[in-house]
FITISE-474784 format. One line per field, with one value per residue (C-alpha): x, y, z. Coordinates in steps of 0.05 Angstrom, whole numbers, plus 5000, padded with zeros to 4 digits. Each point is the difference from the previous one (the first is absolute). Layout:
# residues N
u: [X;...];
v: [Y;...];
w: [Z;...];
# end
This chain:
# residues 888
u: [3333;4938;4953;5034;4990;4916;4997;5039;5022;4963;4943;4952;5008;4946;5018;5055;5007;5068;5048;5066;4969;4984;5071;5036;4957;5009;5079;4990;4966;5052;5065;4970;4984;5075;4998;4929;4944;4945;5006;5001;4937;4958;5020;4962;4941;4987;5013;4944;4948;5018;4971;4939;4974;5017;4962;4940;5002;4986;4954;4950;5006;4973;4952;4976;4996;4965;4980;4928;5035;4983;5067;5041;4976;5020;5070;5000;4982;5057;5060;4971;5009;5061;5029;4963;5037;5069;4982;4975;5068;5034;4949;5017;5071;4998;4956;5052;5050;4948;4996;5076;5018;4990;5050;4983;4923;5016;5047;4945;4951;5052;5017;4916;4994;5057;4965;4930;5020;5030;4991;4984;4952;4932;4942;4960;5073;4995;4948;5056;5024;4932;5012;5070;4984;4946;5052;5052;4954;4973;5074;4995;4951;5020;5066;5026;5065;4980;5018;4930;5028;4995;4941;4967;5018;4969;4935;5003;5009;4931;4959;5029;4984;4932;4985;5024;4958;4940;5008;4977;4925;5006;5028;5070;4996;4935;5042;5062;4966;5007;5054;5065;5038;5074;5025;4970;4986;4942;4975;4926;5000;4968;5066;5044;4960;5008;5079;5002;4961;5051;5060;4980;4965;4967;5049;5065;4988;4976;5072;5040;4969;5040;4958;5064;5012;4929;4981;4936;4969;4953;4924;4956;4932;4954;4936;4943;5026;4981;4968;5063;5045;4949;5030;5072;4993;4946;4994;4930;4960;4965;4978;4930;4976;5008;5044;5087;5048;5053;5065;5073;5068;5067;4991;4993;5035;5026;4944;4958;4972;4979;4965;4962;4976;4977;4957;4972;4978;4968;4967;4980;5021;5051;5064;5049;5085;5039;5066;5067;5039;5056;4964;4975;5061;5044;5011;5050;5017;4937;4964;4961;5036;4950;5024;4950;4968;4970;4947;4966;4979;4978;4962;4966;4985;4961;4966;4969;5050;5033;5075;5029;5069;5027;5078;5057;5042;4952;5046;4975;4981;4995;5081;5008;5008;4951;5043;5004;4928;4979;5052;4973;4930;5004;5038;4949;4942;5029;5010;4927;4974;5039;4962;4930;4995;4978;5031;5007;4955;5012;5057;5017;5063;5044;4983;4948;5061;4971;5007;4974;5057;4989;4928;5005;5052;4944;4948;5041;5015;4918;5006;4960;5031;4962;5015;4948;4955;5012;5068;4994;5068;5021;5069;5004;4957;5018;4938;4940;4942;5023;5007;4917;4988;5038;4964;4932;4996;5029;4940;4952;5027;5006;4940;5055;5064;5064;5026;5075;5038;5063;5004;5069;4982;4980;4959;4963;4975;4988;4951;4965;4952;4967;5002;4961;4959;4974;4988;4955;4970;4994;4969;5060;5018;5071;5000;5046;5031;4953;4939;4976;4987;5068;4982;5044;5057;5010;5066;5022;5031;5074;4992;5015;5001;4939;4982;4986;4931;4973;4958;4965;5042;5003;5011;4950;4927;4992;5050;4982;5053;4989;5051;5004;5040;5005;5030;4963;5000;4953;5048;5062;5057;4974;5036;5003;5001;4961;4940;5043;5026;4931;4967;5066;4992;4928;5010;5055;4949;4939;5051;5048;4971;4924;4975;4926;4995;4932;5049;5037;4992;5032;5005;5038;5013;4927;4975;5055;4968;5004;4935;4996;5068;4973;4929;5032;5050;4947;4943;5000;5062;4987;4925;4999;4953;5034;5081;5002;5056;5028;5010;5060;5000;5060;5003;5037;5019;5037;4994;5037;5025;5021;5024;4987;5039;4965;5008;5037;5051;4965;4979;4932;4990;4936;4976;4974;4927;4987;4965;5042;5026;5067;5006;4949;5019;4997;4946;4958;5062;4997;5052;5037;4958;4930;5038;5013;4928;4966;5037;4971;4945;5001;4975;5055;5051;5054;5008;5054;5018;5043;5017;5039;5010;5054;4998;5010;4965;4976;4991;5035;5011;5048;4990;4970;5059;5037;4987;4946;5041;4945;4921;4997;5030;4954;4941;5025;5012;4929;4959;5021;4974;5052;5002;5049;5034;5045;5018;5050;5045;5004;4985;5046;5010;4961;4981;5030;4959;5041;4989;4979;4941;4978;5005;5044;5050;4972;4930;5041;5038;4940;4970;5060;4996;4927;5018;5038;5069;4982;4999;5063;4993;4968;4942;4950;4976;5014;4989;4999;5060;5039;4972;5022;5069;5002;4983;5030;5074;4986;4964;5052;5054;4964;4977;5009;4950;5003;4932;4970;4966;4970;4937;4949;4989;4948;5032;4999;5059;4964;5028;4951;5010;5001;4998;5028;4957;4991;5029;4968;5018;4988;4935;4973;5021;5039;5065;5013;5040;4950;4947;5047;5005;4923;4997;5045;4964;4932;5022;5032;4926;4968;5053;4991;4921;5015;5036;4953;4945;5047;5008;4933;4978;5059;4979;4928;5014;5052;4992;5019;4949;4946;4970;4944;4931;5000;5037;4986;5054;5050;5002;4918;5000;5006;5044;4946;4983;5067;4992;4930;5022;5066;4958;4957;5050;5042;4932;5005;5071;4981;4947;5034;5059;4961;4985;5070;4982;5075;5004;4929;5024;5060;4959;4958;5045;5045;4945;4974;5077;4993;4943;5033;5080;4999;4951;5055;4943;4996;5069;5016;4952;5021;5071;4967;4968;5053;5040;4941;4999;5079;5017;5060;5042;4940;4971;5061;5003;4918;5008;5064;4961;4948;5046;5028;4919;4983;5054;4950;4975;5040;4979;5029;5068;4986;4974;5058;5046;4958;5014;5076;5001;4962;5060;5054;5024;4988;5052;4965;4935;5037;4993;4927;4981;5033;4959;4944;5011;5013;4927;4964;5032;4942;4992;4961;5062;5055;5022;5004;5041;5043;5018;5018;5042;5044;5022;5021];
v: [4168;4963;5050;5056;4971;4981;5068;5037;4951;4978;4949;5050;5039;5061;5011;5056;5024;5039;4939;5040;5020;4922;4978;5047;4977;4921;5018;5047;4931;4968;5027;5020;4930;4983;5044;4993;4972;4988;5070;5021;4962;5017;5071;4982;4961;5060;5054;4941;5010;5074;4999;4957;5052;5055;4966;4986;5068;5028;4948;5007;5071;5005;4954;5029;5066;4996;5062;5009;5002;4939;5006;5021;4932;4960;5038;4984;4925;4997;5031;4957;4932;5028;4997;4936;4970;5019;4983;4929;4991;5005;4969;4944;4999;5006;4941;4966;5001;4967;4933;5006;4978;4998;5048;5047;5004;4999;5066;5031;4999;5021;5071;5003;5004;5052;5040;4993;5017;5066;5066;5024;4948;5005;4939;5004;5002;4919;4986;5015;4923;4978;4945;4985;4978;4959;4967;4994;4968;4946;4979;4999;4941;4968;4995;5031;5049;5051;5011;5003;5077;5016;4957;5048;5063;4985;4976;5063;5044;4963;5019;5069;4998;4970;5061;5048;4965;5008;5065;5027;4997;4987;5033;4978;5010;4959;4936;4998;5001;4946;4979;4988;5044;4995;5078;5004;5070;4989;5070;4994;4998;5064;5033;4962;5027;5074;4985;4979;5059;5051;4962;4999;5037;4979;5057;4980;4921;5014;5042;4932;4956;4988;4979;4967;4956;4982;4921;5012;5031;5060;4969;5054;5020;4939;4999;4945;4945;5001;4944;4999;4988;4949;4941;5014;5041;5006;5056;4985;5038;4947;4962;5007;5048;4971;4958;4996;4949;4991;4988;4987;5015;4979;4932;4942;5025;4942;5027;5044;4972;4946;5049;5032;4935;4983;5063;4998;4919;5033;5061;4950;5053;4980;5043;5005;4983;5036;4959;5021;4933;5002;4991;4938;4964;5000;4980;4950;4971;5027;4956;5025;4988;5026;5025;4992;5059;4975;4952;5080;4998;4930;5011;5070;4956;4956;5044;5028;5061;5021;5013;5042;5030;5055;4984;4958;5058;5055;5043;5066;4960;5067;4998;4941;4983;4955;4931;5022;5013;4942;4952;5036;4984;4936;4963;5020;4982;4928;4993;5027;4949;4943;5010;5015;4963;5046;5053;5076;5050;5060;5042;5061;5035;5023;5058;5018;5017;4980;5040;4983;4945;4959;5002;4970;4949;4982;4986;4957;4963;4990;5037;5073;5047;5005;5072;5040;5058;4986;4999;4975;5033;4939;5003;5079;5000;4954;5017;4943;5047;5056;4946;4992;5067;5008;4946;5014;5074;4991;4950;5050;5044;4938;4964;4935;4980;4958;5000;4998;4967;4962;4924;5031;5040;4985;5067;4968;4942;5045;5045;4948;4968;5071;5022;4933;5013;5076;4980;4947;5056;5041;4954;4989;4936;4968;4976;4977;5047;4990;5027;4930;4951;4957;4929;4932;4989;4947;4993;4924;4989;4970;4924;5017;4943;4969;5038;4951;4998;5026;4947;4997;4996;4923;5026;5062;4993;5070;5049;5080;5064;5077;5044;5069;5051;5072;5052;5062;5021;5059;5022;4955;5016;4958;4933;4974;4925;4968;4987;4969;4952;4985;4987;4948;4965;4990;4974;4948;4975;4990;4979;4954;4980;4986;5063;5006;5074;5016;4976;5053;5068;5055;5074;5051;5077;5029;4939;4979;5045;4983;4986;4953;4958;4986;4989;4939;4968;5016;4977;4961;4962;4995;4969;4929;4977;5022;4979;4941;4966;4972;5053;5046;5078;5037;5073;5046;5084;5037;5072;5050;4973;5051;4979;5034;4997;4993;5035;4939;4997;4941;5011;4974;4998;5032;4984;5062;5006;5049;5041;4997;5073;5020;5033;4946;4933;4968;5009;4993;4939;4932;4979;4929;4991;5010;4939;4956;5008;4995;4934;4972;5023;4948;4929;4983;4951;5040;5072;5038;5073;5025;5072;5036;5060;5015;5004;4967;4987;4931;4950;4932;4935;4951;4971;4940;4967;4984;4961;4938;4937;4954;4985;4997;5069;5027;4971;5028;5078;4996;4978;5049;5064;5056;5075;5030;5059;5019;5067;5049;5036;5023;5082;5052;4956;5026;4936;4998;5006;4994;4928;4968;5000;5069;4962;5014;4964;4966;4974;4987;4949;4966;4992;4969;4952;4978;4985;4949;5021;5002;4922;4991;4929;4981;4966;5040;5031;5069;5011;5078;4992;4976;5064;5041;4962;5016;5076;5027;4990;5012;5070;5015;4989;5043;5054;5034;4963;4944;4956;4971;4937;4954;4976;5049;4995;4939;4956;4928;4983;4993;5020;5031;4954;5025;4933;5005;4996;4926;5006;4947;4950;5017;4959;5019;4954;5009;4965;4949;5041;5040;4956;4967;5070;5005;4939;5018;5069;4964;4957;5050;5036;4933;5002;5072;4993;4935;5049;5055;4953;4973;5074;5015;4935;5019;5065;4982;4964;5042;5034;5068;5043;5043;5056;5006;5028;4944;5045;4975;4975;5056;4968;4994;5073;5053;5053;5054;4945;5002;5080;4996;4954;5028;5068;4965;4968;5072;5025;4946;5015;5073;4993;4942;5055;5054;4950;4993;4925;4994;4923;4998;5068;4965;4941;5032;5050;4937;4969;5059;4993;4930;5022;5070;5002;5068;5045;5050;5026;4933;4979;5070;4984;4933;5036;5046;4956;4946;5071;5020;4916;5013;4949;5054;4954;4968;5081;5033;4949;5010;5071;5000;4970;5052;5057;4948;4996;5072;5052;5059;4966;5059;4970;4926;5040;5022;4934;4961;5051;4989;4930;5001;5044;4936;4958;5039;5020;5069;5024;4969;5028;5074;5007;4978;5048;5045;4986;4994;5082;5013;4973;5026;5062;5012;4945;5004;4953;5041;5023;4927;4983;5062;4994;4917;5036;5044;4954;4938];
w: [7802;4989;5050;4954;4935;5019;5009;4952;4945;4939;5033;5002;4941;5012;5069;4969;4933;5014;4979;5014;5077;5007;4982;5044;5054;4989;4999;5060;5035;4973;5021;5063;5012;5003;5069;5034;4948;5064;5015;4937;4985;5060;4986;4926;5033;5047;4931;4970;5058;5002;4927;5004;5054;4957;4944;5047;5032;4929;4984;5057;4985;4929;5014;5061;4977;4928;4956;4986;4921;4965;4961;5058;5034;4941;5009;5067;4998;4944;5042;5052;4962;4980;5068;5019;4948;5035;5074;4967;4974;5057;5050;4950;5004;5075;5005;4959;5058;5042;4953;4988;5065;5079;5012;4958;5013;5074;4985;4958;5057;5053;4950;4983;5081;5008;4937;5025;5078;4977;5017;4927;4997;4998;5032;4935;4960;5021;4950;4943;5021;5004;4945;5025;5067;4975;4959;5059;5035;4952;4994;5069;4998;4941;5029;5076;4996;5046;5071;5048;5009;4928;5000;5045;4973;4930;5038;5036;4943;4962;5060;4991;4937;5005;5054;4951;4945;5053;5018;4927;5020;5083;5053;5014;5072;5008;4963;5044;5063;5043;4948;5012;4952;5031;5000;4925;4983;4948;4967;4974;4919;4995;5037;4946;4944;5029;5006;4919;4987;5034;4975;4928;4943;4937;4966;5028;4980;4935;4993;5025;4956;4942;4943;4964;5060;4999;4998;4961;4943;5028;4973;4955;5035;4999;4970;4985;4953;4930;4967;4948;5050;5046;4971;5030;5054;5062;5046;5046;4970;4964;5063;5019;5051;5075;4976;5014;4980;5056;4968;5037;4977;5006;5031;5021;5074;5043;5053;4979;4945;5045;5045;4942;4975;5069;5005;4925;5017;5071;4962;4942;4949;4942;4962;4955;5022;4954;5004;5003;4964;5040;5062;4969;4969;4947;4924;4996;4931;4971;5056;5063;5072;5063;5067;5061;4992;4930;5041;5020;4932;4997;5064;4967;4938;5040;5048;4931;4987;4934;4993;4944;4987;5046;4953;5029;5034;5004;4952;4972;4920;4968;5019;4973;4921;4964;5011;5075;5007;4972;5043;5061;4982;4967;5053;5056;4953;4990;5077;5017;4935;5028;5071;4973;4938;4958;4956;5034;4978;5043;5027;5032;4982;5066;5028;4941;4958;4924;4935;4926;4989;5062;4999;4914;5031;5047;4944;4966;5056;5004;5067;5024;5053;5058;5029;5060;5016;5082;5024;5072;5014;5050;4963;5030;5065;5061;5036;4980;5030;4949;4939;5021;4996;4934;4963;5023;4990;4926;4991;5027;4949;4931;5027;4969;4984;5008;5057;5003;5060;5013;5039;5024;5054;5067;4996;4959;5026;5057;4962;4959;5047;5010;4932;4982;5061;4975;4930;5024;5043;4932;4959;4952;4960;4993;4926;4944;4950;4950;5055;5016;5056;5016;4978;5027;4957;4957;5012;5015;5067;4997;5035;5074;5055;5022;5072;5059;5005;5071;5033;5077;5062;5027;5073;5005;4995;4968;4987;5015;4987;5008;4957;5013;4963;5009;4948;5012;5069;5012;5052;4993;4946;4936;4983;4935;5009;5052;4962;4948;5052;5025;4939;4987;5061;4991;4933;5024;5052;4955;4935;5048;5068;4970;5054;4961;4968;5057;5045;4993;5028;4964;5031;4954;5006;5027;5026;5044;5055;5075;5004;4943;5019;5074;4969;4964;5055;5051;4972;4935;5006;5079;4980;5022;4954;4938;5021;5033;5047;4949;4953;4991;4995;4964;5012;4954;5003;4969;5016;5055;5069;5051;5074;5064;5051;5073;5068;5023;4947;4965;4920;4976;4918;4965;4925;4970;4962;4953;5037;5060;5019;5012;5067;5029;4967;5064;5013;4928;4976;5024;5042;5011;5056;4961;4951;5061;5023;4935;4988;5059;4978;4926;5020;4941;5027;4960;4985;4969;5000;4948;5004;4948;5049;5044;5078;5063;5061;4985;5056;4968;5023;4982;4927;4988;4972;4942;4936;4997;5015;4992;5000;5073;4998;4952;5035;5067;4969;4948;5072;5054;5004;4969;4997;4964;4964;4951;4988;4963;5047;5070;5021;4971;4933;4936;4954;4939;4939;4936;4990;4932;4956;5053;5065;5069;5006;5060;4965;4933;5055;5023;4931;4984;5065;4981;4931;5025;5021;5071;5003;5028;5016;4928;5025;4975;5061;5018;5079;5020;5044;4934;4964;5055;4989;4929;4999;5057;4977;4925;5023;5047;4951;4944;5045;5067;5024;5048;5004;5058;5003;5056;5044;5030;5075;5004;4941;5023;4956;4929;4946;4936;4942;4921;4951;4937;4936;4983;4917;4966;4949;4923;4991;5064;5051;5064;4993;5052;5045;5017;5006;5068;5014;4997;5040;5055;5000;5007;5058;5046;4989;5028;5055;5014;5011;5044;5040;5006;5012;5063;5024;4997;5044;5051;5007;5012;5045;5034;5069;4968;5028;4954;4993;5055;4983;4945;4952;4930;4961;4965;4935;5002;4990;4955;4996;5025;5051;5035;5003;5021;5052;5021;5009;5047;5045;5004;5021;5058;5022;5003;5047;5047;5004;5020;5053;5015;4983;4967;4989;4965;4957;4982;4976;4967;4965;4981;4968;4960;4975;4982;4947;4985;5003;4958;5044;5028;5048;5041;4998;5031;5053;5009;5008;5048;5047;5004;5024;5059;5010;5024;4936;4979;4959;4958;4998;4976;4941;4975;5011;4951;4944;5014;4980;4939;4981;5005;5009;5025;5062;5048;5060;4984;5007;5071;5027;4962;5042;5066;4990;4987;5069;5032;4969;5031;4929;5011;4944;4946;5023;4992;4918;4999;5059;4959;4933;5035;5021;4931;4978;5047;5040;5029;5045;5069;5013;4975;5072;5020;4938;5000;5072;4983;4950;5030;5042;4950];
# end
């Protein structure tokens, strides 16, 4: 009864003006309810997705196909709200049945699946449920109920989506290659649009539209505003030239909001949150109560926003009579006063709807309506690369304006860091209402809980991090919140862990380029003279992952740069096996790769261990050498984004972990194998992901160590707790370097045998040294192999290695040689990480096969013979190959 009455009975009172047609249907629920209510309400739910398509269909339509008419247009745009105003109804009742319970949000997605996998339906029809699925899936996080099947399938349908979204201004073709797309059929946007165009005419839905059924009042023909009526009502046209205000409705948006804050603070550009009151809190015996989503507005309040009043149910006020108008807008003005302080000013009636009464309630009520000249259309149009277009060429046209958006949509957020982007480009200014520069507000700040205040590590000399995050690929389908994560994780280190801000090495969007990444690991963070051996080095991405899967079966993991093309990434990405050698490359005694990208192929060791027992433990674990990694998932799972405040789920985790959480033992110490511990199950059980975490090959069983932030006493002082803690810290330092010191004297005076030629110590040189140097030795092992001098080739080869781990072109002739030297074993496995290094070497695929022939394992040579055909058919060895063929 309850999934009929959502939907038909009285909570949503302008979903259905025909009273007598609702009642018959609540009784029809009703009595059929008696025999088979599930099937009586899926058959609704699939009637309900049935009619948001329909809805969309028509919307897309009218805005997609606009008369060159000025009026027309406004006719259009008004029909067009008119229907947006149904689908939102019932996009909001069907998210109802999500919050209601497990069972029924699990059913909803199992009958949106059957709907969306049907043969009347359309790719682009997917972008209808754009806003749902967002919404499934932040429930998701805040709370697993979905099966990892389900789970999938709404990941699925947001890359579909995202595609779709993409294929407005690229080809669609170019984006899914290399992609895995599972059977998906995806038509290019372009096709869609032709498909609305033969299915409907302007004509024919101006004949269905009922005007008495209609929500809203049709608007007169705008002109300029008139000084007499400046007072209550602004329009835009008052701004100065080059100049918009950005203003966003019907918020604040569990999500979204979040995500638009996050850009604005990025852009540094400020706007105006028109509220709905209900999505803040409630009135309760004339006093204010505030739900979770009321700290948005706190948080826009301090980031040097304005918030006005959007009403508390987003009801159509010219509807309304004067004692309901004025409820409507006087209980949202005493929420948004109670958060800011300071009486409300401005508000914006929903959906423009305003006539001569409302607008002389207003006044009194020492309040102005804020209307617009530039509708963004987000509410209508689910593409953000056409919501750019929109905006800009109607500013080409005003020259200013207010810019109306809504914090609701994920479109949106999409859309916005371009839009701010090209009015930069174009010279334009975001300003306040009144045409001038936003100033800090003087609002003051509720008391909130004193911070812990970040202070130096105790157990690392320095501290050094490199954060990359990548949203817009110039190849890759665009993400929406990896640079959010970064910049959060950076923030955490510096704010938390005492990492110094030039300590930090931040590479967003454009700059997180191949070239620029290895330029960093390779040489900057690799330079002995800047990190030292007793530093620590955190690494951070967030970005695409994509796996490839080898001749031999075996799957190797690449991180993707923004530059990095589809149909080559592995040769322009940077495998696992470029991380492994880069770390060797850090003279840090700890380094830690974080990944928030999903794929396999990572060559892990057992973990370090569990949680810190005691000081000779943490001694032990802060003064071996460790390499380690943490990352999101494992190949064929897509992360997760959904998580709060605009992060994935999996770097909303983490944040979470280094905040404190993490310390599973309580002793203020957070090692990375405890992190690991932390995330991986809360991920895994909020996701379909399952994270991996453990030591690199070449980690001497140390563990990376985050300390908590010190808090200190009110008058300044450390408390005396942490001054023993301080103590003990300082003497496990003294007994560290006692140890080192030992180490260094045994090893001096060790037998272990060194470099000949007097080879200068590797640490003594820089990081264009070792290249220099490496370069010089390959040069040797060259020549002594020409010479068929193998042992001295193999020296010197090894050596060049020593200085140079990443070259690809000597460790595939160290491969090679070890091969010619009859070394097959040691060969076949340098001539493996060749192929992991550089995918395009076609004749590392021939020798590996030569070799696996030498090892009697002739069947496993048979598939990279084979591949090695398919790159180069033209081989002068193909006879040899194709006759090895025919007869394994």
């Amino acid at each position: 009864m309850a999934c009929a009455l959502r939907r038909y009975g009285f909570m949503d009172s302008g979903l259905y003006k025909k009273k007598v047609y609702m009642f018959k249907k609540v009784v029809l629920c009703f009595v059929l309810s008696l025999v088979s209510l599930s099937t009586l309400c899926l058959a609704e739910t699939s009637s309900q997705f049935n009619e948001v398509v329909e809805l969309h269909r028509r919307i897309l339509f009218l805005m997609s196909s606009e008369s060159s008419n000025e009026v027309s247009q406004q006719r259009d745009t008004f029909i067009a709200r008119n229907f947006y105003v149904q689908k939102r109804h019932i996009l909001e009742t069907l998210e109802e049945q999500v919050t209601n319970s497990p069972d029924s949000g699990r059913a909803l997605v199992v009958q949106l699946m059957q709907f969306t996998q049907g043969d009347e339906s359309h790719a682009a029809d997917a972008l209808a449920f754009i806003d749902l699925v967002d919404a499934i899936l932040y429930r998701q996080g805040e709370q697993p109920f979905l099966t990892s099947g389900q789970l999938s399938y709404l990941h699925q349908l947001e890359q579909q989506m995202q595609l779709i979204q993409q294929s407005y201004s690229e080809d669609l073709a170019e984006i899914t290659t290399a992609l895995t797309t599972r059977g998906l059929e995806l038509e290019p946007w372009s096709d869609y649009l032709a498909f609305l165009r033969a299915r409907y005419s302007r004509e024919n839905i101006y004949q269905r539209f009922n005007q008495a059924e209609s929500e809203l009042a049709e608007p007169a023909t705008r002109g300029a505003e008139s000084k007499k009526d400046a007072a209550k009502l602004v329009w835009g046209f008052g701004v100065p030239k080059k100049t918009v205000v950005l203003t966003f409705d019907d918020g604040p948006h569990y999500r979204n909001t979040g995500a638009v804050l996050d850009i604005l603070k990025e852009k540094g550009v400020h706007g105006y949150f028109f509220a709905v009151g209900r999505n803040v809190g409630k009135i309760i015996d004339g006093k204010p109560v505030f739900n979770k989503k009321a700290e948005l507005l706190k948080r826009a309040l301090n980031e040097g926003h304005r918030i006005a009043n959007h009403s508390y149910s987003h009801a159509v006020l010219t509807k309304l009579g004067a004692e309901g108008q004025k409820q409507e807008l006087g209980d949202t003005s005493q929420l948004l006063s109670s958060v800011s302080g300071q009486d409300t000013t401005e508000y914006r009636p929903p959906y423009g709807s305003k006539n001569d009464a409302l607008l002389s309630l207003t006044d009194s009520m020492g309040m102005r309506a804020i209307m617009w000249n530039i509708d963004s259309r987000d509410w209508a149009d689910p593409v953000p690369a056409s919501i750019v277009e929109r905006v800009m060429a109607e500013l080409e046209k005003r020259k200013k304006g207010i810019l109306l958006f809504h914090d609701i949509h994920k479109q949106t957020v999409q859309a916005l860091p371009s839009l701010l982007d090209q009015l930069k480009e174009k010279g334009y200014r975001v300003v306040t209402i009144d045409g001038e520069a936003f100033e800090a507000n003087t609002v003051t700040p509720k008391e909130t809980a004193v911070a812990p205040t970040a202070v130096k590590s105790q157990l690392y000399s320095n501290s050094w991090a490199l954060v990359i995050g990548v949203n817009k690929y110039r190849y890759w389908p665009q993400l929406s919140y990896a640079v959010n994560d970064a910049q959060g994780v950076a923030e955490v280190l510096q704010t938390r862990y005492g990492f110094e801000k030039d300590h930090i090495f931040t590479l967003f969007d454009e700059k997180a380029t191949r070239e620029n990444i290895v330029e960093l690991l390779t040489t900057t963070l690799a330079d002995p003279k800047k990190v030292k051996s007793g530093d620590r080095v955190f690494v951070f991405y967030a970005g695409h992952g994509m796996t490839r899967t080898l001749p031999s079966g075996r799957n190797l993991g690449y991180i993707i740069p923004v530059d990095a093309q589809l149909d080559k990434f592995s040769s322009n990405s940077i495998s696992m096996t470029h991380l492994q050698d880069f770390s060797d490359m850090i003279p840090a005694k700890h380094v830690y790769f974080v990944m928030d990208s999903c794929y396999s192929g990572i060559a892990l060791t057992r973990g370090a261990g569990g949680l810190i027992g005691d000081s000779k433990y943490l001694s032990e674990i802060s003064n071996r050498r460790a390499r380690q990694i943490l990352t999101a998932g494992g190949a064929d799972q897509e992360v997760s984004d959904g998580g709060p405040q605009g992060h994935s789920i999996f770097t909303w985790s983490l944040l979470q972990g280094l905040k404190g959480e993490a310390d599973l033992d309580g002793n203020q110490i957070i090692t990375a194998t405890e992190l690991g511990a932390y995330v991986a199950p809360k991920v895994a059980n909020s996701s379909d992901q399952t994270p991996v975490f453990g030591n690199l090959v070449g980690s001497e069983g140390g563990d990376f160590i985050f300390e908590l932030a010190l808090a200190k006493a009110v008058n300044g002082e450390l408390t005396q707790e942490q001054k023993l803690k301080n103590a003990l810290i300082e003497l496990q330092k003294e007994n560290a370097a006692l140890k080192q010191q030992l180490a260094l004297l045994q090893t001096r005076s060790s037998s272990k045998p060194q470099p000949r030629g007097g080879e200068p110590d590797l640490t003594e040189l820089s990081p264009v040294q070792r290249k220099l140097k490496a370069n010089e030795l390959h040069e040797q092992g060259l020549n002594y192999y020409k010479k068929e001098n193998y042992s001295e080739a193999l020296r010197a080869l090894r050596l060049a290695l020593v200085y140079n781990p990443s070259n690809v072109t000597i460790v595939n002739d160290y491969g090679f040689v070890l091969y010619r030297d009859g070394q097959f074993k040691n060969a076949l496995a340098w001539l493996e990480k060749t192929i992991e290094m550089d995918a395009n070497r076609v004749p590392v695929y021939l020798n590996i096969a030569d070799v696996l022939v030498e090892l009697q394992r002739e069947e496993e040579a048979v598939p990279y013979y084979q591949f090695y055909l398919e790159l180069y058919p033209d081989s002068p060895l193909k006879g040899r190959v194709t006759q090895f063929l025919k007869t394994h």
